[in-house]
VEXLO-638069 format. One record per residue (C-alpha): x, y, z; residue in three letters. Coordinates in Angstrom, 3 decimals, always signed. Example, Ala and Ser with C-alpha at 12.3 -4.5 7.8 and 13.67 -1.06 7.14 Angstrom:
<kolses>
+----------+----------+----------+-----+
|       c1 |       c2 |       c3 | res |
+----------+----------+----------+-----+
|  +12.300 |   -4.500 |   +7.800 | ALA |
|  +13.670 |   -1.060 |   +7.140 | SER |
+----------+----------+----------+-----+
</kolses>
This chain:
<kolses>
+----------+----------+----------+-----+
|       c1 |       c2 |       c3 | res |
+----------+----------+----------+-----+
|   +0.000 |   +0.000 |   +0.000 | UNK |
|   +1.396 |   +3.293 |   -0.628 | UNK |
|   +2.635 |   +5.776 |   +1.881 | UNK |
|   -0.232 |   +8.463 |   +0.862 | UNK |
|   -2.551 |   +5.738 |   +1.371 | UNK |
|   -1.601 |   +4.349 |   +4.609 | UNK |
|   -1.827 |   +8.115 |   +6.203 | UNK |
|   -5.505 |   +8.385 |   +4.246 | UNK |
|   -6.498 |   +5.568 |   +6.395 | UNK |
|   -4.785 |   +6.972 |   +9.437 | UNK |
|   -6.411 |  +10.297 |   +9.015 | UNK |
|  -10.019 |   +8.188 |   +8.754 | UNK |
|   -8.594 |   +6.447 |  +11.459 | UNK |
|   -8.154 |   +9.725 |  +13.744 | UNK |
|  -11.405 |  +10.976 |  +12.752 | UNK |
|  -13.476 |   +8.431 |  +13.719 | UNK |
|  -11.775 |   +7.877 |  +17.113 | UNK |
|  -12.011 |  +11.641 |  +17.503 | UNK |
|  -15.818 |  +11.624 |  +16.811 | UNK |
|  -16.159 |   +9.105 |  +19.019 | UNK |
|  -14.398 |  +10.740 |  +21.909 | UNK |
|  -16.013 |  +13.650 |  +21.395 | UNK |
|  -19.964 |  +12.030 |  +21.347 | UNK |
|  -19.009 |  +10.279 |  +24.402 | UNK |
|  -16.868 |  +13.175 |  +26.556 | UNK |
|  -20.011 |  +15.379 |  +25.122 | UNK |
|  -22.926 |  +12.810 |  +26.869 | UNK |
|  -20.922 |  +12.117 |  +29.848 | UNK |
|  -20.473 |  +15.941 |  +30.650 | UNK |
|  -24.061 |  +16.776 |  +30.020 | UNK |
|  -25.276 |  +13.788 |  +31.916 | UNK |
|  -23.332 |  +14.225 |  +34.762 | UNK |
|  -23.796 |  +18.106 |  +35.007 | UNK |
|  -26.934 |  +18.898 |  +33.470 | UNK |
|  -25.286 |  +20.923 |  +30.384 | UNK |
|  -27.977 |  +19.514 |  +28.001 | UNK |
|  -29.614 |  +23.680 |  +27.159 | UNK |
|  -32.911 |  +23.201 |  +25.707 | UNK |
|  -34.864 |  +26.460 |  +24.388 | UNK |
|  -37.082 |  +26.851 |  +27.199 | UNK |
|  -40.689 |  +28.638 |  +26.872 | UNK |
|  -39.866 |  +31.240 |  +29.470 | UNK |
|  -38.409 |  +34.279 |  +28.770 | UNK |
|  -34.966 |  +34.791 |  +30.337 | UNK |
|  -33.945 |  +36.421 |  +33.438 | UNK |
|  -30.935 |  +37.756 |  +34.947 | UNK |
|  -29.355 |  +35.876 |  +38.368 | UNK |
|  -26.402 |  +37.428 |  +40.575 | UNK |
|  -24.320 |  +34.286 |  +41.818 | UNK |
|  -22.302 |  +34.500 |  +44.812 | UNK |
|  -21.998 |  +30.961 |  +46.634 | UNK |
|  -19.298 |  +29.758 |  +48.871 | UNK |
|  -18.779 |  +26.316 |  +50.347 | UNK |
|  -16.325 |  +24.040 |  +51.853 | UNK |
|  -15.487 |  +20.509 |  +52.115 | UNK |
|  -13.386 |  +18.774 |  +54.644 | UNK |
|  -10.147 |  +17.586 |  +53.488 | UNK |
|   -7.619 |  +14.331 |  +54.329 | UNK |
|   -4.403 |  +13.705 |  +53.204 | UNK |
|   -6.858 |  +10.835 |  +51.301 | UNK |
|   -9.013 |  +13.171 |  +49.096 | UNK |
|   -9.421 |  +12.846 |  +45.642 | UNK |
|  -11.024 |  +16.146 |  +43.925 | UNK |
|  -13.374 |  +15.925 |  +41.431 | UNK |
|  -14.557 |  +19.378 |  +39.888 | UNK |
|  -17.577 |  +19.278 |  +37.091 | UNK |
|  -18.269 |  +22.921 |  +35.267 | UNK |
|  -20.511 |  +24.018 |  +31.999 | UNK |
|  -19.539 |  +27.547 |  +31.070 | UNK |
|  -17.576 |  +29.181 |  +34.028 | UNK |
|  -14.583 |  +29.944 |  +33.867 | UNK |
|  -12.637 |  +27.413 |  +36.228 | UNK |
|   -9.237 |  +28.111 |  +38.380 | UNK |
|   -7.918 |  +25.984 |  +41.048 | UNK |
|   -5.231 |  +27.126 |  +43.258 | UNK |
|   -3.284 |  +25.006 |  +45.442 | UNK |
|   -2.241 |  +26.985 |  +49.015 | UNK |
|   -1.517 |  +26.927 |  +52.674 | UNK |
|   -5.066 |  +25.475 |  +54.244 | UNK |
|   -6.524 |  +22.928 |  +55.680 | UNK |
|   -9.862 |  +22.295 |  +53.910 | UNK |
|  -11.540 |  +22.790 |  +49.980 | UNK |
|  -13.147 |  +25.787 |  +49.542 | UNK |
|  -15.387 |  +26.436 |  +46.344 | UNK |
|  -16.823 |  +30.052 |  +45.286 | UNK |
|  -19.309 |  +30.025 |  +42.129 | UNK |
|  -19.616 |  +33.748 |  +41.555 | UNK |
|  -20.860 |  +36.109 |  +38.751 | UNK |
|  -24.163 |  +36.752 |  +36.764 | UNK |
|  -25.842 |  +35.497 |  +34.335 | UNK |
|  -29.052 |  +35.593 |  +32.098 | UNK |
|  -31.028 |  +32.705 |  +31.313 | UNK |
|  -34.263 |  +31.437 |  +31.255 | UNK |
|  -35.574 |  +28.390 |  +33.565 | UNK |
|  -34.103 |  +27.975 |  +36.795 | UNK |
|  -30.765 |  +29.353 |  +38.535 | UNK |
|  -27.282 |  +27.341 |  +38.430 | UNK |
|  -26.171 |  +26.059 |  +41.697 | UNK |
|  -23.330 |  +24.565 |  +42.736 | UNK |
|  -23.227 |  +21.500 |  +44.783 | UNK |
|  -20.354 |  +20.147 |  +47.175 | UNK |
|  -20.437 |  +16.498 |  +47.915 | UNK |
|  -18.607 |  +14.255 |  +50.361 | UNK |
|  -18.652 |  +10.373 |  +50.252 | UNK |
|  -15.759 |   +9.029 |  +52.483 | UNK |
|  -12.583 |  +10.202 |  +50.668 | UNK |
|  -14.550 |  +11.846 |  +47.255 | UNK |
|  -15.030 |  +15.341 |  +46.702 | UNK |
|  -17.035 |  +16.185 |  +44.397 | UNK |
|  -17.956 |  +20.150 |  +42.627 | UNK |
|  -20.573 |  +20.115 |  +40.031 | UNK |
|  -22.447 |  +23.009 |  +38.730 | UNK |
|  -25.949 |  +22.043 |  +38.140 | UNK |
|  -28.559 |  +24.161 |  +35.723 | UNK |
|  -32.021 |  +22.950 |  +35.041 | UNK |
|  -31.923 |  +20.878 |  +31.180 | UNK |
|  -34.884 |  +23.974 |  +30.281 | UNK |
|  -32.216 |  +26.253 |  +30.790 | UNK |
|  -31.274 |  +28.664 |  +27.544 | UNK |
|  -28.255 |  +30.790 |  +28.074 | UNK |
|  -28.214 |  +34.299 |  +26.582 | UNK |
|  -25.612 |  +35.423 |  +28.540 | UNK |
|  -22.871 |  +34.922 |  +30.942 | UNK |
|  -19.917 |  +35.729 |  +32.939 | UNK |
|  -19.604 |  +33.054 |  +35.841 | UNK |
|  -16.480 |  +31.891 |  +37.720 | UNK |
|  -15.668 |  +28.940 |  +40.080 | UNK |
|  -12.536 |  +29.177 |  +42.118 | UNK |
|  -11.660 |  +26.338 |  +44.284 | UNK |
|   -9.011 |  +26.445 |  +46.727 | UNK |
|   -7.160 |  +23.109 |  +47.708 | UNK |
|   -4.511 |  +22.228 |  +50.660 | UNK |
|   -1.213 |  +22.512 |  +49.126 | UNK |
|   -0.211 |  +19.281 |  +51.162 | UNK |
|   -3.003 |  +17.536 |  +48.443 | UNK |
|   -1.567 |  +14.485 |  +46.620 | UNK |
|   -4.211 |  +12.145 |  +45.380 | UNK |
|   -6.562 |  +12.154 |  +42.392 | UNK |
|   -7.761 |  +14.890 |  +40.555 | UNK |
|  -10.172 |  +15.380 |  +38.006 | UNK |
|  -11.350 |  +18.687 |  +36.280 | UNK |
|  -14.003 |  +18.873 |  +33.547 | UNK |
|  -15.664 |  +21.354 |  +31.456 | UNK |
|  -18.009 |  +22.032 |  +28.985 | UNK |
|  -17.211 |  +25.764 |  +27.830 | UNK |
|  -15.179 |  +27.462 |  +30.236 | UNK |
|  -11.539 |  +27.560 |  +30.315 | UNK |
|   -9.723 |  +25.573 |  +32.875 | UNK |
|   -6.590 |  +27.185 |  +35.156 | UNK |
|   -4.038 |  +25.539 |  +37.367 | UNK |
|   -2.101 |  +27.785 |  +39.925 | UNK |
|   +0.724 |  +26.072 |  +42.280 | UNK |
|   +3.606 |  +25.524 |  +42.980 | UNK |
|   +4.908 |  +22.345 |  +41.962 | UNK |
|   +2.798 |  +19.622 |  +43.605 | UNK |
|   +3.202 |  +15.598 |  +43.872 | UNK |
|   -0.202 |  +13.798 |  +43.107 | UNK |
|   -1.091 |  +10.638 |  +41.670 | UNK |
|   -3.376 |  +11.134 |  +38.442 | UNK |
|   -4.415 |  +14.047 |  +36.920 | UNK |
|   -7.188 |  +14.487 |  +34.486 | UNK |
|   -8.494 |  +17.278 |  +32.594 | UNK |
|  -11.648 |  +17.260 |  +30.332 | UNK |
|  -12.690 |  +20.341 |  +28.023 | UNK |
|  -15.572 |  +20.453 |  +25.724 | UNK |
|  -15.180 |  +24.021 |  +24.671 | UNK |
|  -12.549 |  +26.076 |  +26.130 | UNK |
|   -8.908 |  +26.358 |  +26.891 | UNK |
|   -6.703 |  +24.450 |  +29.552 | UNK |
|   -3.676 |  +25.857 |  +31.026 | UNK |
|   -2.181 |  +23.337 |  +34.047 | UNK |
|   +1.468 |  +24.037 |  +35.465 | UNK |
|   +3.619 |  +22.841 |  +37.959 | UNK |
|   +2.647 |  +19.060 |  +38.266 | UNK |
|   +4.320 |  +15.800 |  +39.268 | UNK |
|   +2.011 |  +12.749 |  +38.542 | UNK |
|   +1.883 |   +9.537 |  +37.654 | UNK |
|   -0.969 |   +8.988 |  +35.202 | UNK |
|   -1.844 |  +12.592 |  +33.514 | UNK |
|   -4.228 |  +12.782 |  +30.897 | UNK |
|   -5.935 |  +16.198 |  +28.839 | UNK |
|   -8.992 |  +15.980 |  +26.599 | UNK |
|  -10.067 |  +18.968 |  +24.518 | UNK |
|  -12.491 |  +19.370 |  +21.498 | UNK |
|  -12.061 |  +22.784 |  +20.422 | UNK |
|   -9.763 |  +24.478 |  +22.462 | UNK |
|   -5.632 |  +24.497 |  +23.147 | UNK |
|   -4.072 |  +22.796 |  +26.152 | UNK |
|   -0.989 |  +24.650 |  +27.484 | UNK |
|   +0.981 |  +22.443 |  +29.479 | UNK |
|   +4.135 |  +23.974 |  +32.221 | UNK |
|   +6.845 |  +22.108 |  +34.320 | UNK |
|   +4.891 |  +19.022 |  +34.620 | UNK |
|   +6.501 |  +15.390 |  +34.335 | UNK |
|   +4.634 |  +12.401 |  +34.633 | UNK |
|   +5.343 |   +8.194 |  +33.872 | UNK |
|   +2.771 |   +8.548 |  +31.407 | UNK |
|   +0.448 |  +10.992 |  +29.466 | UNK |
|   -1.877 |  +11.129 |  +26.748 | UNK |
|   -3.043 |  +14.390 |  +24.869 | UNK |
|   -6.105 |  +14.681 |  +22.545 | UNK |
|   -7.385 |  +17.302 |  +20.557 | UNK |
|   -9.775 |  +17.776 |  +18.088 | UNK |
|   -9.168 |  +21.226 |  +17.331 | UNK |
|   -6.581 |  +23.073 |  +19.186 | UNK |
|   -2.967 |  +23.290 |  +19.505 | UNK |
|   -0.840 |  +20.902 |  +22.280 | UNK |
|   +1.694 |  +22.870 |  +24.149 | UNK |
|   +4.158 |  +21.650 |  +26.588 | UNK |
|   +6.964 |  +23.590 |  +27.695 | UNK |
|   +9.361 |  +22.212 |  +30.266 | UNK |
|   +7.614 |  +18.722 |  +30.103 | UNK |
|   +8.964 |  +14.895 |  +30.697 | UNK |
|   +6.219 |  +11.741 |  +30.428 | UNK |
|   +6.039 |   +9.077 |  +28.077 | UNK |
|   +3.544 |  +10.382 |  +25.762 | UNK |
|   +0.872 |   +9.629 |  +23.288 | UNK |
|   -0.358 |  +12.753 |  +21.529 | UNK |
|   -2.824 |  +12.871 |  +18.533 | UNK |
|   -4.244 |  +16.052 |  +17.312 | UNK |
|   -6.588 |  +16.532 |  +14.454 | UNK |
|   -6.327 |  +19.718 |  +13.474 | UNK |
|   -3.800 |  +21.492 |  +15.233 | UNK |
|   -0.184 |  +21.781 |  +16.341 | UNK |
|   +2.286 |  +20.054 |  +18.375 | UNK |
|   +4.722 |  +21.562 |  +20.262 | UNK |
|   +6.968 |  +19.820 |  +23.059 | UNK |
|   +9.905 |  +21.510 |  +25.150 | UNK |
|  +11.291 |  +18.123 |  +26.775 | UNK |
|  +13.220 |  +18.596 |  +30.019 | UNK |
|  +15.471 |  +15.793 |  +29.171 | UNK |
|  +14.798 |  +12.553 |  +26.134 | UNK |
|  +14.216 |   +9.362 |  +28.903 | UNK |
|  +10.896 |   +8.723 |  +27.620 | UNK |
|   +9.288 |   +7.991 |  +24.258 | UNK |
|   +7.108 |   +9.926 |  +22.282 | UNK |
|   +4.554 |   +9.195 |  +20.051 | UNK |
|   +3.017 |  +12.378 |  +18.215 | UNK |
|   +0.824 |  +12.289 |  +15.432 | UNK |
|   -1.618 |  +14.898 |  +13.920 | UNK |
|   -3.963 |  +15.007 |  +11.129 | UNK |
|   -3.247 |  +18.940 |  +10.054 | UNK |
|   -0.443 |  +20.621 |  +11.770 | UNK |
|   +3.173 |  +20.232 |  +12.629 | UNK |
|   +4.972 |  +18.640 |  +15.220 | UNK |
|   +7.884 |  +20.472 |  +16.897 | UNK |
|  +10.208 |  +18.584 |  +19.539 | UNK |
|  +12.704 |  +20.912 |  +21.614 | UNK |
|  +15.003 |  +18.912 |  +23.070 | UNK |
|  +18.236 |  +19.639 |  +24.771 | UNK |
|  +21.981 |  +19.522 |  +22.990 | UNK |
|  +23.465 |  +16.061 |  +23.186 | UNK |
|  +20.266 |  +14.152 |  +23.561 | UNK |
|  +20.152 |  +10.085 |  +22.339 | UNK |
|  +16.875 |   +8.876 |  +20.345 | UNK |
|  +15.863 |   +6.893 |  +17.698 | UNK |
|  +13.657 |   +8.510 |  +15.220 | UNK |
|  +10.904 |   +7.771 |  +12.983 | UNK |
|   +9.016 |  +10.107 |  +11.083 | UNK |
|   +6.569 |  +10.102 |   +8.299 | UNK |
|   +4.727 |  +12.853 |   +6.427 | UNK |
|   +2.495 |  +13.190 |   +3.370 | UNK |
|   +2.612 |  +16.773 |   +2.680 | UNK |
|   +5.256 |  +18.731 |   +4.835 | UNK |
|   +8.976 |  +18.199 |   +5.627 | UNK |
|  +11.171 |  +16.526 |   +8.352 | UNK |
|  +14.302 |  +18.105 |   +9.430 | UNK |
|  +16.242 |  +17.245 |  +12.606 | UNK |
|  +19.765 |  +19.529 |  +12.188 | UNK |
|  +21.341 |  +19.868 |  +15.483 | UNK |
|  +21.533 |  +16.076 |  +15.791 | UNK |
|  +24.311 |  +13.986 |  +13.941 | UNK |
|  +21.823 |  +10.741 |  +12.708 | UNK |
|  +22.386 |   +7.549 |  +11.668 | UNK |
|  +19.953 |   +7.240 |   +9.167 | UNK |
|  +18.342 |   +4.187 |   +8.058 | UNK |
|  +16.087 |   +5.130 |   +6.108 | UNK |
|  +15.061 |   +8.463 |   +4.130 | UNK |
|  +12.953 |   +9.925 |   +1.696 | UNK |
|  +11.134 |  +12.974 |   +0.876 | UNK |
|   +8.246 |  +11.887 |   +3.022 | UNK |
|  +10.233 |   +9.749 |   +6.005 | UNK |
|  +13.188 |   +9.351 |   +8.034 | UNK |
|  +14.268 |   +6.649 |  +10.098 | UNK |
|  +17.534 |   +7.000 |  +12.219 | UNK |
|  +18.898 |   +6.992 |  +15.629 | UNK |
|  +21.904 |   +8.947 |  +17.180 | UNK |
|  +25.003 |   +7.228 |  +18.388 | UNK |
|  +23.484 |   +5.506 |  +22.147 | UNK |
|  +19.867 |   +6.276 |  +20.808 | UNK |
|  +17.445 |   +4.114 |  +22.862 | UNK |
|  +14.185 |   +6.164 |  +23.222 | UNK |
|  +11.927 |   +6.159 |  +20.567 | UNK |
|  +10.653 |   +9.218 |  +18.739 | UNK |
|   +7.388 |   +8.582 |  +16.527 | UNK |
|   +5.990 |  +11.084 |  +14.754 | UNK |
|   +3.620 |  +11.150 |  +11.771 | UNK |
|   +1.505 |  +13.546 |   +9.827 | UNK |
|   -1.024 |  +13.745 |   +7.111 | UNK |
|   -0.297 |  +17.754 |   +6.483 | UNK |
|   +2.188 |  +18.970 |   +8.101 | UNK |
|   +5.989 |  +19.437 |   +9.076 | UNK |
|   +8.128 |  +17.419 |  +11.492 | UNK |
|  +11.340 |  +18.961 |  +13.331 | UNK |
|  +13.741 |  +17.644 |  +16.222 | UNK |
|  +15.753 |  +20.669 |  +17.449 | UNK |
|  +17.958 |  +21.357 |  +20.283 | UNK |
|  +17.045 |  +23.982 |  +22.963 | UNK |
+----------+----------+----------+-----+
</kolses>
């Protein structure tokens, strides 16, 4: 089969997983937090939020955090228990949004609730939810259309998950095993964070990581992606439909690299390869003690391995 038609059948391939991921991240969102807006009959009104709770907190918590349109930030600082403000107005017709705060033994769980007659016309809502710095267990954040924002310093936890229908994500300063970040249409913007292993996926947005270690698996459909890689002892796996893939890696580092395009270039020039393989659409090589695996394919697109 030829190489254009083996990246047709990827691209397929991509899209159909994508559409998938985004019918079912779509249903679970809206089932779990009520984010299903029908046009009501009434006509709309106009609700000042202002809503603080807490939740008691063990060095056992996990954190869950559901949101529809407000914009979410969760800051890590000196305190002993989760505190959640849902603040801001709105206008919409049917009922008001509330926010709920549950506790089931070591669960936390935030959701924002609106009524499924609910028809937005308007809004400018925030959630802010402040967590003990000494957290360290699970976390899971999820929206529909609001952006989503980290603030700590850097913090050990277990797994970290971030969900976005609509909206951007921007998480720094992380240390976890499992890390994963969903996004339909929307970037995620990724700072000091290493993990053992991470998967990105984006439907339509770019995937930034700056100062980033994990094994990864990446896919975007249409959109960028960008890694600046503390140090190569992991392997990547990057591919994208429509847009390049950039790799910033520092001087001296080992890999093995294979690369494939259908319409873009590959270039890797600060790195002395051994190359197995090469042609105007692929490269296969390795540096002197490469071990770590760099895979990286396009349908449209350019490929690059640089030094930082």
């Amino acid at each position: 089969m030829s190489k254009k038609k083996v990246f047709g059948t990827l691209a397929v391939t991509y899209g159909i997983f994508m559409l998938i991921t985004v019918i079912s991240l779509s249903t679970d969102m809206k089932k779990n937090n009520g984010a299903a807006f029908a046009m009501g009959k009434n006509s709309s009104q106009s609700f000042d939020i202002d809503e603080l709770k807490t939740a008691a907190f063990s060095q056992s918590s996990d954190l869950t955090i559901e949101g529809v349109m407000e914009e979410i930030t969760i800051k890590f600082e000196n305190r002993t228990d989760v505190s959640a403000h849902f603040y801001g107005n709105i206008r919409i017709s049917g009922n008001k949004p509330e926010m709920i705060v549950e506790e089931s033994g070591s669960k936390i769980k935030i959701t924002i609730k609106y009524s499924r007659t609910n028809s937005n016309s308007f809004s400018k809502l925030k959630l802010d939810v402040l967590v003990p710095q000494s957290f360290s267990n699970n976390l899971e954040i999820s929206s529909v259309s609001g952006d989503i924002t980290t603030i700590n310093d850097t913090l050990k936890i277990k797994n970290l998950s971030i969900e976005n229908v609509s909206g951007d994500s921007s998480i720094k300063n992380f240390n976890c095993d499992d890390f994963s970040a969903e996004n339909i249409s929307g970037d995620i913007d990724i700072e000091n964070v290493t993990a053992l292993k991470t998967n990105f996926n984006s439907v339509s947005g770019d995937i930034k990581a700056n100062n980033f270690k994990s094994n990864t698996n990446a896919i975007s459909v249409s959109g960028s992606i960008l890694l600046s890689i503390l140090s190569l002892d992991a392997e990547y796996k990057l591919e994208t439909v429509s847009g390049d893939i950039e790799l910033f890696t520092p001087a001296g580092s080992e890999f093995v690299l294979k690369a494939n395009t259908v319409s873009g270039e590959i270039e890797s020039p600060d790195f002395a390869l051994k190359i197995d393989k090469k042609t105007k659409r692929s490269m296969n090589g390795k540096t002197s003690n490469g071990t770590f695996e760099l895979n990286m394919e396009t349908v449209s697109g350019d490929i690059s391995v640089k030094s930082k």
